[in-house]
N, C-alpha and C positions, 0 to 999 in steps of 0.2 A: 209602743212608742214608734216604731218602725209603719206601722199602718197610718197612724196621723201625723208622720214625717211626709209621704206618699199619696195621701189620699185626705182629702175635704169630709170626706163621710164618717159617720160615728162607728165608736167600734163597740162592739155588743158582744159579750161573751156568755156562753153558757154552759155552766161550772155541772150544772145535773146531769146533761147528755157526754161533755165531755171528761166526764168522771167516772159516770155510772154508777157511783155509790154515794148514798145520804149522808155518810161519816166523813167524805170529805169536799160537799160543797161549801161548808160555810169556808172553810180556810183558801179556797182556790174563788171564792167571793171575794174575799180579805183582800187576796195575790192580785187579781184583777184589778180591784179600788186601785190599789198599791200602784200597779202599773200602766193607770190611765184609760180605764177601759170608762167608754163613755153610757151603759150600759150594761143589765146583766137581764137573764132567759133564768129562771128558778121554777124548778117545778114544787107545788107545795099540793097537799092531800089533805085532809082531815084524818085520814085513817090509809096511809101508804100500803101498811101490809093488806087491807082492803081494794087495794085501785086495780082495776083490770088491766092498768099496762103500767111498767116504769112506775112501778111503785118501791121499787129497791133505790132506786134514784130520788124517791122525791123525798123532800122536806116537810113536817108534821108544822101545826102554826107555831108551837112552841119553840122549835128547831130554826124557822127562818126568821120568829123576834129574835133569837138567839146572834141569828147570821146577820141581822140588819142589824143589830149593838155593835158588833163586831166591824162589820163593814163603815157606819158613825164613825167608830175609833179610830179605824185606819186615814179613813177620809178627813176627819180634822184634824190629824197628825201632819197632813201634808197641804193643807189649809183649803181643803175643798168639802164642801157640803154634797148630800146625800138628796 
């Protein structure tokens, strides 16, 4: 909120890099909606433990339908769409 108090520009977060770990992007997904973030950076793989980099971080597709239900839910609790 403090970034679109300040600044015209969108704010973009990214829960994969800022986290490091695939267990807790969807919830710091969720936090962000939550907090206005005008964007989100997700890393998703088909097969993570396969990816040659930042595969402990990414998302499998099932994990980020999972994260985008979640993020839905939070976003029209506060009456904003996805």
């Amino acid at each position: 909120m403090y970034l679109h108090a300040k600044t015209h520009l969108p704010v973009v977060v990214d829960p994969s890099h800022g986290t490091g770990h695939s267990y807790l992007v969807p919830q710091m997904c969720a936090a962000s909606v939550a907090a206005g973030a005008d964007g989100l950076i997700i890393e998703v793989h088909p097969n993570p433990e396969a990816a040659l980099s930042d595969g402990y971080q990414s998302l499998d597709f099932g994990q980020f339908e999972q994260a985008l239900h979640l993020c839905r839910k939070v976003a029209g609790a506060l009456g904003r769409e996805l």
